[in-house]
N, C-alpha and C positions, 0 to 999 in steps of 0.2 A: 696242282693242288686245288681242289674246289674251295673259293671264295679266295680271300686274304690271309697271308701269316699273322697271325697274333688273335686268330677267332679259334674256338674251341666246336667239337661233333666228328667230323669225319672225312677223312681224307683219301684221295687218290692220286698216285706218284706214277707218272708218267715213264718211261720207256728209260734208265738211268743209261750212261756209256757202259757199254760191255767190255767185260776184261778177256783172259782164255781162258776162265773157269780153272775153277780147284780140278789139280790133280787126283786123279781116280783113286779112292781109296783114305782121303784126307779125311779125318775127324773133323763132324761138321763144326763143333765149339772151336774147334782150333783157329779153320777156315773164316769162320766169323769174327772170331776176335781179331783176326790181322786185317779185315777188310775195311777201309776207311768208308766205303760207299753204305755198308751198315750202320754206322754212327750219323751218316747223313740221315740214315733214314729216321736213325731213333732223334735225332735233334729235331725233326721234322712232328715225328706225332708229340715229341711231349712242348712243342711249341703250340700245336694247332690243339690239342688235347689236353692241354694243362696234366699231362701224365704224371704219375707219381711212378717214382724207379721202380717198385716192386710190381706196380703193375705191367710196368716193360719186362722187368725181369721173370714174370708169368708166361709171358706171350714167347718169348725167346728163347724159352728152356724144354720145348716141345719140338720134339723132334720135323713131326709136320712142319711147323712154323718156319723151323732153321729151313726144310728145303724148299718152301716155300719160296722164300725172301732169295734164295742161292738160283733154283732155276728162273726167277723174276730176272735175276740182275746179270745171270752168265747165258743163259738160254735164250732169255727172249722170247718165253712160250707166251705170256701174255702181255698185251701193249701198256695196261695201266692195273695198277695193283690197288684195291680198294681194302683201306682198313677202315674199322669206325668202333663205337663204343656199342657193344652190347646190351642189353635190357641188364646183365649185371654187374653192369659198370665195368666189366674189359675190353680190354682192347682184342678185337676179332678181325677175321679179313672175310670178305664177300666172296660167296658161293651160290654155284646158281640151286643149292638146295637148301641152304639159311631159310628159316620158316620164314613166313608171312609178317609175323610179328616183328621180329627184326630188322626186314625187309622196312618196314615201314617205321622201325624206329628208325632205321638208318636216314631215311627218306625224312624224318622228322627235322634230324640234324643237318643234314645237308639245306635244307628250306634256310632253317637258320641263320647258317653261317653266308648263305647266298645272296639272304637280305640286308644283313649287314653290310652287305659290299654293296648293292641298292641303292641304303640310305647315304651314304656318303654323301658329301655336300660340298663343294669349291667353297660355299662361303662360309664354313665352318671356324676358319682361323679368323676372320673378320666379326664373326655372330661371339667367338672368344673373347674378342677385346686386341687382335691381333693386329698388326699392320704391315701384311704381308703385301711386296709387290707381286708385278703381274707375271713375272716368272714363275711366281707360284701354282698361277690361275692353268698355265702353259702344262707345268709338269703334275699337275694334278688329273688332268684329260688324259695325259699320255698315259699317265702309272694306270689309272681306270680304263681305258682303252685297253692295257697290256692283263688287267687280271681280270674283266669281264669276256677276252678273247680267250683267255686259258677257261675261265669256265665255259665257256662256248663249246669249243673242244671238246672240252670233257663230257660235255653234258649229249655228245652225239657220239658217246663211246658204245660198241655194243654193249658192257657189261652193264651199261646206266639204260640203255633199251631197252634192253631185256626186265632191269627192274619196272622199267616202267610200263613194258606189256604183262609181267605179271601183277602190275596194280588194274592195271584194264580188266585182264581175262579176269581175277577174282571179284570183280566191282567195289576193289576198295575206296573209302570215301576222301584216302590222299590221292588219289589217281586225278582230279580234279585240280588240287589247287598248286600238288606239283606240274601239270600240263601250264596251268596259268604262269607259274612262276617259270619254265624254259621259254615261255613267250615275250616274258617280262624280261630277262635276262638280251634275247635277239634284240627286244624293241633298245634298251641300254646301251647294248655294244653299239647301235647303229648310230643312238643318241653322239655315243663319244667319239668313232671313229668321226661323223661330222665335224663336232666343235672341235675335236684335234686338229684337222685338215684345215679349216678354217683361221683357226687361230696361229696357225704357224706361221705366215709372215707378219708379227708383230715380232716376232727372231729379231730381227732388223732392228725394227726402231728400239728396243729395248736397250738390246747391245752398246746401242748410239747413246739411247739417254745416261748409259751407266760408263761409258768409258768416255766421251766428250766433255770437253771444258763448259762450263754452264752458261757462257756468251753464241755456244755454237747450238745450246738448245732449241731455242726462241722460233730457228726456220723451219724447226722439225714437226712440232707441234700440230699445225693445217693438214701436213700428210699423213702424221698418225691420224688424225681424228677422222682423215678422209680414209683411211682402212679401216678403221673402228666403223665407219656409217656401211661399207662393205660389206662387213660381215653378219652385222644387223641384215642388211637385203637381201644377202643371196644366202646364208646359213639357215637351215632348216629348224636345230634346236636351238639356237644362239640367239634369235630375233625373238626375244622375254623378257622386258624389263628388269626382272629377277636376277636373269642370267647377264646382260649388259653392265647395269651396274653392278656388277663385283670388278669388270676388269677395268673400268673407269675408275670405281676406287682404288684400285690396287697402283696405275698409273699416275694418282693422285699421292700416294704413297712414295711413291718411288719418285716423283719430283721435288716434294717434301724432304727427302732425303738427301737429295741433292742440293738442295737451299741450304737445309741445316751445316754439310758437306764445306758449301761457299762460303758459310757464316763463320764458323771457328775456324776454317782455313785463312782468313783474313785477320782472325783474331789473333792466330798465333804467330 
């Protein structure tokens, strides 16, 4: 799926498990209705498309459509299925003869939904009012790591190449700043894939600070902070003041927790 679940524009469903395909001759409504892997798909656009039933139930009730979604999911004729929202608000699937227009509304939405996964921010729940430890900081890289690698992917599918040299050969004036945003998107992945790789042995001391008695704390402290100066030095996007203290906060957090922990445990 290009971008995040819970962003709205346009989507692409990757290659699902193949079954042995409806028997020759099945009514396709029939075929569909028993198929759970169809209901994935509709759970899918009306999450990313904020869909209204009647508009699923447009797209679905066309013969095309039904064989569409049937040779996608038992054939295997194409590796990634693109739907997205039309200029009249329906839901459509990408063809390499969809006009210009669409082409580039499509192109609109996907921009969108791309950059929202962009803006994301680890210090988001702290900028809240939140006081998330550094587990957080950990599993926030991964998750962005794991959905700027799927748009990566995607975005080096032929069917999105193909959109994209028909933005070149027409000289349309998205062919720019969607080039700019797939560069945006490699510079990201690279960003995360770093700070994940980096940040993963603090695994360790974490685990230690959350499951040791708070007298076995005190020795642990030096070595964290001497992996903490680590990752500053040799991390590529990690060495930003910006970026450092969130997970100094967040270990701040999680020692705080721990005190409070010792404090009522004593009281009770």
């Amino acid at each position: 799926m290009l971008g995040s679940a819970g962003q709205s524009s346009s989507d692409s469903f990757p290659g699902a498990p193949r079954n042995t395909g409806s028997p020759a001759g099945l009514n396709l409504n029939s075929a569909l209705a028993r198929d759970e892997r169809i209901d994935h798909i509709k759970e899918l656009a009306f999450k990313s498309f904020r869909l209204k039933t009647e508009k699923w139930n447009l797209f679905i009730s066309t013969e095309e459509n039904q064989r569409l979604l049937l040779d996608f999911l038992d054939h295997g004729q194409c590796p990634c299925l693109v739907l997205f929202i039309n200029p009249g608000g329906n839901l459509t699937h990408y063809t390499e003869v969809t006009s210009l227009y669409a082409v580039e509304t499509l192109v609109v939405q996907w921009s969108h939904l791309i950059s929202d996964v962009l803006r994301l921010d680890s210090a988001q729940l702290i900028l809240q009012g939140g006081n998330p430890g550094p587990s957080a900081e950990i599993k926030f890289w991964q998750r962005q790591m794991e959905n700027l690698q799927g748009i990566y992917e995607q975005l080096q599918n032929p069917k999105v190449c193909k959109i994209k040299e028909t933005l070149n050969k027409t000289r349309s004036s998205y062919y720019s700043g969607f080039n700019q945003l797939i560069m945006k998107v490699e510079e990201a992945l690279s960003e995360a894939q770093d700070i994940s790789l980096y940040l993963s042995p603090l695994k360790h001391y974490i685990a230690y600070l959350e499951e040791s008695s708070f007298s076995n704390i005190e020795r642990l402290i030096a070595p964290l902070f001497h992996a903490i100066c680590l990752i500053w030095t040799h991390s590529k996007h990690y060495s930003f003041p910006n970026r450092i203290v969130v997970v100094l906060q967040e270990f701040c957090n999680l020692l705080i927790d721990r005190v409070r922990e010792m404090y009522f445990t004593r009281l009770s």
